[in-house]
C-alpha positions as CSV (number, residue, x, y, z in Angstrom):
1,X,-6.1,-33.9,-29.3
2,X,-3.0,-31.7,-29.5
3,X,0.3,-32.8,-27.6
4,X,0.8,-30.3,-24.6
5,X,3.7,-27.7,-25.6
6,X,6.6,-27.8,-22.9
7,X,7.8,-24.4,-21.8
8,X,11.1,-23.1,-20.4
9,X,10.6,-20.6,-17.5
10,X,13.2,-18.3,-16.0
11,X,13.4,-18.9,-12.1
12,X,14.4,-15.0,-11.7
13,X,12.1,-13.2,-13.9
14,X,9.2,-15.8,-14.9
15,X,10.1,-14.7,-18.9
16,X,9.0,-18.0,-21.0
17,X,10.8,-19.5,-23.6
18,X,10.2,-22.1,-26.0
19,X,13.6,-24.2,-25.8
20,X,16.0,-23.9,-23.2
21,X,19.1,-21.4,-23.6
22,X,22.0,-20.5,-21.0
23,X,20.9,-17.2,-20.7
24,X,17.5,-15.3,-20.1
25,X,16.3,-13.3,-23.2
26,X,14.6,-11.0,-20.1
27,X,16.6,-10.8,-17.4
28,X,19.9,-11.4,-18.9
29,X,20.8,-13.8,-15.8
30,X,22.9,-17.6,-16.4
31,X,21.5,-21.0,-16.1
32,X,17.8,-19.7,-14.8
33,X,16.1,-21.5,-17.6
34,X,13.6,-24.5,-16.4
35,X,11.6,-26.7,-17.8
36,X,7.8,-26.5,-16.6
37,X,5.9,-29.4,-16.5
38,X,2.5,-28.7,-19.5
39,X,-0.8,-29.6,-18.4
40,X,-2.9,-32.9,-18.2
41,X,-5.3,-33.5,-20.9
42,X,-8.4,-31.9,-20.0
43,X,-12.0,-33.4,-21.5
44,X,-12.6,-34.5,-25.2
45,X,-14.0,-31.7,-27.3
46,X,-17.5,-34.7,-27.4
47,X,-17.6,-34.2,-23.5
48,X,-17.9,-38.1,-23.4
49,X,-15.6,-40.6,-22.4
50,X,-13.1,-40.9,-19.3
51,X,-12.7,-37.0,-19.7
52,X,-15.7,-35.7,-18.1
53,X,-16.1,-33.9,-15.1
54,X,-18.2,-33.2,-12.3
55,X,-21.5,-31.2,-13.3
56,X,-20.6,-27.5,-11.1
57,X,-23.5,-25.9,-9.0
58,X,-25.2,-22.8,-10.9
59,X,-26.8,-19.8,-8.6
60,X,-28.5,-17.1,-9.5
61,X,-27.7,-13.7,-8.6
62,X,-30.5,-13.2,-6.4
63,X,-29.3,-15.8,-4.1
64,X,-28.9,-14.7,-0.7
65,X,-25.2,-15.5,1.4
66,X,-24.5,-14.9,4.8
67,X,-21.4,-12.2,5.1
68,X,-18.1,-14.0,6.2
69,X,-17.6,-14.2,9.8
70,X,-14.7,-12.0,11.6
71,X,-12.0,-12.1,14.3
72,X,-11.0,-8.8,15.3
73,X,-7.6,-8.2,16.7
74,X,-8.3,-5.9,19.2
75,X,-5.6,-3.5,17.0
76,X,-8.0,-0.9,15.5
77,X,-5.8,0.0,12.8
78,X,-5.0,-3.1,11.0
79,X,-8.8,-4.0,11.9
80,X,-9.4,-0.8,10.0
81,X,-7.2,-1.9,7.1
82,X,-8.7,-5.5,6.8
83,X,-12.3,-4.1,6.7
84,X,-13.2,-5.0,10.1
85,X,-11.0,-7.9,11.4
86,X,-9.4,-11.3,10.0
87,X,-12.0,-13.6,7.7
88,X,-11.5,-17.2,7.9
89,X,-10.0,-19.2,4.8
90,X,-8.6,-16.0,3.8
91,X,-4.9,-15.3,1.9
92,X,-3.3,-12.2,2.8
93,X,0.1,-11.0,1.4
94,X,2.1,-7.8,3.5
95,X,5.0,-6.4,1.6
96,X,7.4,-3.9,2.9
97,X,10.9,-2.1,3.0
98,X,13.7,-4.5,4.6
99,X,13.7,-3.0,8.1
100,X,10.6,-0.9,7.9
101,X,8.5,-3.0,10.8
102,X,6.5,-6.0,8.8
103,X,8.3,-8.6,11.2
104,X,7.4,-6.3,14.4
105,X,3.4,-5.8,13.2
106,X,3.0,-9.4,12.2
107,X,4.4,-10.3,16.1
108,X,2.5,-8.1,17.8
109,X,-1.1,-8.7,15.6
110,X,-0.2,-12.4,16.3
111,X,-0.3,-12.5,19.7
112,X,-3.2,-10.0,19.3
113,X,-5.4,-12.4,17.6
114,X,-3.8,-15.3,20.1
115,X,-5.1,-13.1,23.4
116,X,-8.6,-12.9,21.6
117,X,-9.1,-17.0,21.6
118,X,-7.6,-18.4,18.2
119,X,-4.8,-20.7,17.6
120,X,-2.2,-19.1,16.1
121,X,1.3,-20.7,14.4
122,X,4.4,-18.4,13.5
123,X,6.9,-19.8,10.9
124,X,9.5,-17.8,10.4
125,X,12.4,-18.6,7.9
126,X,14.6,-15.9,8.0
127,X,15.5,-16.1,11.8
128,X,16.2,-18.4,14.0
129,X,13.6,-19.3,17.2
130,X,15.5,-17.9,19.7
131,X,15.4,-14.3,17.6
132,X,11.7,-14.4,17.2
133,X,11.6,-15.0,21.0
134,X,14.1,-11.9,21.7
135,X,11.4,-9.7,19.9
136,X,8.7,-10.6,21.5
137,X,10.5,-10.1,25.2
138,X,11.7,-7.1,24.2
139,X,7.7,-6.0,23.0
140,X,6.1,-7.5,26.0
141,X,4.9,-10.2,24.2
142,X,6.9,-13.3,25.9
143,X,4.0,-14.8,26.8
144,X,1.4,-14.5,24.1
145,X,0.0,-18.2,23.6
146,X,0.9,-18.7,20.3
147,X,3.3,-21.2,18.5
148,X,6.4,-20.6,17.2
149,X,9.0,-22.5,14.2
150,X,11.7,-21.9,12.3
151,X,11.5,-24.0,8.8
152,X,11.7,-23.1,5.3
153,X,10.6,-26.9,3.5
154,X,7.1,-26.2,3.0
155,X,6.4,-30.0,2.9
156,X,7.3,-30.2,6.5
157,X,5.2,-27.2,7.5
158,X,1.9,-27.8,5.5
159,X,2.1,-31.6,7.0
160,X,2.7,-30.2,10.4
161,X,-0.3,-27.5,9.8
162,X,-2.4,-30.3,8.8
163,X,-1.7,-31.9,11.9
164,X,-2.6,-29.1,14.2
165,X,-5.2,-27.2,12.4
166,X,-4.8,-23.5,14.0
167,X,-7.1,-20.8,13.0
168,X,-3.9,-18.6,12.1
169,X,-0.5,-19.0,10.1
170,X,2.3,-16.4,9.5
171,X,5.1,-17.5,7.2
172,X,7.6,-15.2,7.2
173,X,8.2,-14.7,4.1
174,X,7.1,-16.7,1.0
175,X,10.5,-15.7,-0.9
176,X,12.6,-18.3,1.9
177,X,10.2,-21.1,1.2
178,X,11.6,-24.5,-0.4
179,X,9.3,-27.1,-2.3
180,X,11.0,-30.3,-3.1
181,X,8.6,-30.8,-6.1
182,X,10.1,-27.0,-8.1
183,X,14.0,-27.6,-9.5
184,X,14.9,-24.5,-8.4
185,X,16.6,-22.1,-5.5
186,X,14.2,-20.8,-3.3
187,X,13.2,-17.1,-3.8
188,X,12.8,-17.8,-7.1
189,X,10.0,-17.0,-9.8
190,X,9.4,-20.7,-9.4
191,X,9.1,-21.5,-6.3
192,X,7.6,-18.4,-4.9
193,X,4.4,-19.3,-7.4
194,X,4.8,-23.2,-6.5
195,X,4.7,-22.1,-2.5
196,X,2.1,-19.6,-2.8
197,X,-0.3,-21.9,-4.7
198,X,0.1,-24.2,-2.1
199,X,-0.9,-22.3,0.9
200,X,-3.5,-20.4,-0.7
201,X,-5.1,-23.6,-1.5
202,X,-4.3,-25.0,2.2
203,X,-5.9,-22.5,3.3
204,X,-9.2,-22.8,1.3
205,X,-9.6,-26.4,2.4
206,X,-8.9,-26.1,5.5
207,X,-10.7,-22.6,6.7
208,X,-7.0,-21.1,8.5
209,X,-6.6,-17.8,7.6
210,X,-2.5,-17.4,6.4
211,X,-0.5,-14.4,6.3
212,X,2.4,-14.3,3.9
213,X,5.3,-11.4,3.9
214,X,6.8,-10.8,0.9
215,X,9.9,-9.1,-0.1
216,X,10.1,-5.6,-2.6
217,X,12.0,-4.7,-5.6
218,X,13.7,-1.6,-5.9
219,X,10.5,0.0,-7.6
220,X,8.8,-1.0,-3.9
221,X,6.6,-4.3,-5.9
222,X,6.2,-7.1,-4.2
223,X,9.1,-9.3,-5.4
224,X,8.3,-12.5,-7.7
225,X,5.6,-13.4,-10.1
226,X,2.7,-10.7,-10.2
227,X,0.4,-14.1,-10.0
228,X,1.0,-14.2,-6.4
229,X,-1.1,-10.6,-5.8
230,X,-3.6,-12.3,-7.9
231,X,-3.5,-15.6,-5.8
232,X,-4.3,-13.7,-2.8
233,X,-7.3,-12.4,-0.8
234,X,-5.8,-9.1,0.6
235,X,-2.3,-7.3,-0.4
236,X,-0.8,-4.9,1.9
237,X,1.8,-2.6,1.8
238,X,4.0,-1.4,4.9
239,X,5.6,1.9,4.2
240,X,7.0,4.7,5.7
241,X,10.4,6.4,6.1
242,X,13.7,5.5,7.8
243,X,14.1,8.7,9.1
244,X,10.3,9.1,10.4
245,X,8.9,7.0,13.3
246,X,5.5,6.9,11.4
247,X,4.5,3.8,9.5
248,X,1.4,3.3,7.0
249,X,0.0,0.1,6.4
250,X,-2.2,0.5,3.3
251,X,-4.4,-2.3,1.4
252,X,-4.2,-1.9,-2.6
253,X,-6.5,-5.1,-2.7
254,X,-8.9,-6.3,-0.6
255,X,-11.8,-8.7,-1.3
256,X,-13.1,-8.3,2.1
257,X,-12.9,-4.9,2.8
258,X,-12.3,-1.3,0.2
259,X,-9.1,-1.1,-1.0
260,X,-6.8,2.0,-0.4
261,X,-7.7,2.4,2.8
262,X,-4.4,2.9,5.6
263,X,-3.6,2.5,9.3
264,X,-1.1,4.7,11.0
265,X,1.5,3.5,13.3
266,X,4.2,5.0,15.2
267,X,7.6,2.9,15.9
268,X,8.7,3.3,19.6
269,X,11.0,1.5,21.3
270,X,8.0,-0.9,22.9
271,X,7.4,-1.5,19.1
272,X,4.5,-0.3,17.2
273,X,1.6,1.9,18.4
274,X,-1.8,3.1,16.8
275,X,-2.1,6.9,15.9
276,X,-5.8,6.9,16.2
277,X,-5.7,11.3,15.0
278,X,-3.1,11.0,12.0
279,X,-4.0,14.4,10.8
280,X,-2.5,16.2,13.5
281,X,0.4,13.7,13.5
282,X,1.1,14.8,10.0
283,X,1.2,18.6,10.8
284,X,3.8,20.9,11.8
285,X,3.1,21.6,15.4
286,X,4.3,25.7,14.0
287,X,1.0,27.9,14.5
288,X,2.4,30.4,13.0
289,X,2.4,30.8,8.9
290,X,5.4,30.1,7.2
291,X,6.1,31.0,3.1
292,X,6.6,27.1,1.3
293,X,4.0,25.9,3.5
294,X,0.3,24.5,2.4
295,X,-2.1,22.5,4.6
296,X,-3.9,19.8,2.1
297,X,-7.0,18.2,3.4
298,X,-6.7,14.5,1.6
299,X,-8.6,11.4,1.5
300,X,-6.6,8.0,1.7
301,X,-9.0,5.3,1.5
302,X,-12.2,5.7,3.4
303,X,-10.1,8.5,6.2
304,X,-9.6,12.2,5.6
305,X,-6.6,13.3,6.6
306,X,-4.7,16.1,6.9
307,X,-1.2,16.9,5.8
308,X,1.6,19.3,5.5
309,X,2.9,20.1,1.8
310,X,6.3,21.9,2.1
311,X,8.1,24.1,-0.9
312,X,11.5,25.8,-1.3
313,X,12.0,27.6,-4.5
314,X,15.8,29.0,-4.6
315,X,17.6,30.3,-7.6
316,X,20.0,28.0,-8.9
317,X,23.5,28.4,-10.1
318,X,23.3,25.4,-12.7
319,X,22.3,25.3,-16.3
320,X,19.7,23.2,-15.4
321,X,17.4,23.8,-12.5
322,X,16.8,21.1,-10.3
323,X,13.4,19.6,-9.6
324,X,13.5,17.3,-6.4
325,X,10.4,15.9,-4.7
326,X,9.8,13.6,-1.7
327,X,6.3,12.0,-1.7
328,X,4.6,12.6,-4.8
329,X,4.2,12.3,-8.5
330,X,7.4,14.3,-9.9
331,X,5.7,14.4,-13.5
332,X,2.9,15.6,-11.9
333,X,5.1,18.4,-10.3
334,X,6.7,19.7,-14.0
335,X,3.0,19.6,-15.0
336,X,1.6,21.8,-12.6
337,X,4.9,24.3,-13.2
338,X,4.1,24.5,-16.4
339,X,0.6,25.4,-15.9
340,X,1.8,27.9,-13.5
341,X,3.9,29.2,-16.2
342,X,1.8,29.3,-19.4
343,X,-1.9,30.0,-17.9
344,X,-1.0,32.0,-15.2
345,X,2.4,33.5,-16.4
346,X,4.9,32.9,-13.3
347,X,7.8,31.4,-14.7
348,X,10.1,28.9,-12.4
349,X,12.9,29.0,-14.9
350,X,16.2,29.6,-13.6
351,X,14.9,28.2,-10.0
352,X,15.8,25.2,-8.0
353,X,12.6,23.6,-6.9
354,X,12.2,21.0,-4.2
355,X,9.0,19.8,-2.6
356,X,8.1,17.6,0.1
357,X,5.3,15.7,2.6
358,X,6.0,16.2,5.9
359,X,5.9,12.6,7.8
360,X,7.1,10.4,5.1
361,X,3.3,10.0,3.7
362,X,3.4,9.4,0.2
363,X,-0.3,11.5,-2.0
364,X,-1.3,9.9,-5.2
365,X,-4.3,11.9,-5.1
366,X,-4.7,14.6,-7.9
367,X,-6.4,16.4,-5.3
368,X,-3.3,17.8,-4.1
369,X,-3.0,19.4,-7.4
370,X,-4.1,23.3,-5.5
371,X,-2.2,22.5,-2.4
372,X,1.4,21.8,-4.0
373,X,0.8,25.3,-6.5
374,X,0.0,26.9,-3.5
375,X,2.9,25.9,-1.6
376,X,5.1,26.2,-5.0
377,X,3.5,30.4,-5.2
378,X,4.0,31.1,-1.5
379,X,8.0,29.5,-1.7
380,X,8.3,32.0,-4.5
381,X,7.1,35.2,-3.7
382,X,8.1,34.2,0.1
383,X,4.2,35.4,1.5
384,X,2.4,32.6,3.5
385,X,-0.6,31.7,3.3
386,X,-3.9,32.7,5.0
387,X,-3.3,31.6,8.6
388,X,-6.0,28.4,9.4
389,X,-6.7,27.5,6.2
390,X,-6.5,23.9,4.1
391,X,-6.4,23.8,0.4
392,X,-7.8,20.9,-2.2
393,X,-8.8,20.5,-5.6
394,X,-7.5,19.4,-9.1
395,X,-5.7,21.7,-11.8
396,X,-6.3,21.1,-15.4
397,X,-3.7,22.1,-17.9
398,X,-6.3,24.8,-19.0
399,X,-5.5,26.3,-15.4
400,X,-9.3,25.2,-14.6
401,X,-9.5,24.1,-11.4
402,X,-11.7,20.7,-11.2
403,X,-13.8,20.1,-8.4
404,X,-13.3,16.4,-6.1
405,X,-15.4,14.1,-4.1
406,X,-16.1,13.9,-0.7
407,X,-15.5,17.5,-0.3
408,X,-17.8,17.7,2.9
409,X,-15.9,14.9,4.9
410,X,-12.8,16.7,3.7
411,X,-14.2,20.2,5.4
412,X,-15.3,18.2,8.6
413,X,-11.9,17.0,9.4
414,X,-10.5,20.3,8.8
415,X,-13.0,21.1,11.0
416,X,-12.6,18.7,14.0
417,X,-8.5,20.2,13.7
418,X,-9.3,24.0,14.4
419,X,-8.9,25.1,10.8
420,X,-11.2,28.1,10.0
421,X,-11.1,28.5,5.7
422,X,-11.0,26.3,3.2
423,X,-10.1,27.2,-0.5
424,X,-11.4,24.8,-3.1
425,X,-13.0,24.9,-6.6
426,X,-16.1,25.8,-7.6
427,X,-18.6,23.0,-7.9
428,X,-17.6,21.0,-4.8
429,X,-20.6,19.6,-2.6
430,X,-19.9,20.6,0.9
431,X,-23.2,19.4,2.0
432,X,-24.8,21.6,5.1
433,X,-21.4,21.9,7.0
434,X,-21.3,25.0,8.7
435,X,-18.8,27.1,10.4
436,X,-16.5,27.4,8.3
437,X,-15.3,30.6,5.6
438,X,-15.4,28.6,2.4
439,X,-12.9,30.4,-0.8
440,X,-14.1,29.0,-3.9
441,X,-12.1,29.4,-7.0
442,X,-12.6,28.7,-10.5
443,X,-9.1,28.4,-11.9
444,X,-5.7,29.6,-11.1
445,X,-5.6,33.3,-12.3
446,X,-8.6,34.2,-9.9
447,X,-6.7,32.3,-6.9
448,X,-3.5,34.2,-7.5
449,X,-5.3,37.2,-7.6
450,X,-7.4,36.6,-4.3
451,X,-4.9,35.0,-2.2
452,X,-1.4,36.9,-3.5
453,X,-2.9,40.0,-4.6
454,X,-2.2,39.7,-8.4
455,X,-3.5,38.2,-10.9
């Protein structure tokens, strides 16, 4: 049998190396190399001898299992977000802005899930116990029943979890946790694997569901080794915008439950509250029409919603125009300008462009695609749209305009909101939904010509 191979890991960027050096071929950073530990000897290639394991148990696929129980929080957006409540022996991982809110939702679900009958342990080791407890006074929570502990050496806390044996754990955050058995600083690549590994696998064996926050790079990833996301059951994502009082919390995995799908929250001074209508949260409360301004019906996760897309074209007095956007794809901007430009022939040269999503929401959909050259063609030749209307559907750099799914639960919530017309491409299944004056188009030339009068 081969001799294991020892490698040398970076402890800031996880970049592996076959002898140690001073300084990181990846990162560039000083005296970050460590040795990692190789494997054991697994079975001999015979499968006889001292190296044999346990025969596993094999199941067809038509063997039936019981779905995994629930504990609802009584919060209907993050029960939303989980795919109906917490499931036992379950790994989740929330990541967020510094300062965005994760502390203040993890408090408040805690003594949520600890009003609704389960034993709950918060570990926090970035403040102190008497902060934690300053929070929850100061969000009514003071007396939730639920436990409370400052510590950052996991051995202590997995010891004293074994002890106890709650049905929740919080440990705020996996970047502050320290394992005696990893020679490195905590936070990094190295011990944020080592840690994770552990309570993931605590939690297996011992049915507790555990909640882990995690730091974010500059890019807004989860900081430390992408293994963690992959360790995990669920990963969250807490965004929003300082200067909005909204807050998203949206699932990008989810074993449990479909992934994409958000919760909207509002930050008040009481902390957090659920926006149970976040469509008409995320529109101007203007009735009247306004030039720049385009109402895009969206889907984000299993929820239509409804949003305001916002456009200012200006001419600018720089060589180069500028191109700024808040809340979308900005390639995906200069793609649609250019279709604009070469298919339908209305140039943006020599004009400053900025465009923006009103609430801090960030669209990845290319649904949007009609909505934001809508807004861009009403910002330019300064003529609002029709009044009540909501827009959707995906350009093509042929200036086709593509047809999207769930068109009919798209139209109901534009509905449900008041909205009377909906322009979309041709092809969309809009089911037997009534009531509504439906535009269809079938690429850009014919919607510049029916909604601006040229064409």
């Amino acid at each position: 049998m081969a001799k294991p191979i020892t490698q040398f890991i970076c402890g800031q960027c996880g970049t592996v190396h076959k002898k140690w050096i001073g300084r990181c071929d990846g990162c560039g950073e000083w005296n970050t190399i460590v040795e990692e530990a190789p494997l054991s000897a697994g079975p001999a290639k015979s499968g006889l001898g001292a190296g044999k394991g346990r025969k596993m148990a094999l199941m067809d696929l038509a063997s039936q299992e019981a779905p995994p129980p629930r504990h609802p929080s009584g919060l209907a957006e993050l029960d939303r977000v989980l795919g109906g409540g917490l499931v036992p022996a379950s790994a989740l991982l929330l990541g967020g802005d510094p300062g965005i809110g994760k502390s203040t939702l993890l408090l408040q679900a805690a003594a949520s899930f600890a009003a609704k009958g389960l034993s709950v342990v918060y570990v926090s080791g970035e403040e102190a116990s008497a902060q934690v407890r300053m929070r929850a006074q100061r969000l009514g929570l003071g007396a939730a029943p639920m436990a409370l502990a400052a510590e950052t050496n996991l051995r202590d806390i997995l010891t004293t979890l074994d002890e106890t044996r709650p049905d929740l754990v919080i440990i705020d955050s996996i970047q502050t946790m320290w394992l005696d058995t990893v020679d490195s600083a905590p936070g990094s690549v190295s011990q944020v694997r080592a840690a994770a590994h552990e309570l993931v696998t605590f939690a297996k064996r011992r049915g507790v569901s555990v909640i882990l926050v995690g730091h974010v790079t500059k890019d807004g990833q989860i900081a430390g080794p992408r293994v963690v996301e992959h360790m995990v059951d669920c990963v969250l994502y807490f965004e929003g915008e300082r200067g909005h009082q909204f807050r998203i919390l949206r699932s990008v995995k989810n074993r449990f439950g479909p992934a994409g799908e958000i919760g909207v929250f509002e930050m008040t001074g009481a902390g957090l509250s659920e926006v149970a209508n976040p469509s008409a949260l995320f529109l101007s409360e203007n009735e009247t029409a306004s030039p720049g301004s385009a109402v895009f019906a969206g889907i984000e996760g299993t929820r239509p919603v409804l949003v305001e897309i916002q456009a200012l074209v200006a001419p600018s007095p720089l060589g180069q125009p500028r191109r700024a956007v808040v809340g979308w794809d900005s390639a995906r901007l200069a793609m649609i300008l250019a279709v604009l430009e070469a298919r339908v022939g209305i140039a943006f040269a020599g004009l400053d462009v900025y465009l923006n999503i009103a609430g801090g929401l960030r669209i990845s959909e290319p649904a949007a695609d009609l909505a934001v050259a809508a807004a861009l063609l009403s910002a330019r030749e300064d003529a609002a749209l029709p009044q009540g209307a909501v827009i959707f559907g995906e350009l093509s750099l042929s200036g086709a305009l593509r047809p999207v799914a769930q068109a009919e639960n798209r139209l109901k919530e534009a509905q449900k909101l008041g909205f009377s017309t909906v322009i979309a491409p041709e092809g969309c299944n809009f089911g037997s939904v009534g009531g509504v004056k439906l535009m269809q188009m079938a690429d850009m030339t014919r919607f510049v010509g029916d909604i601006f009068g040229a064409g």
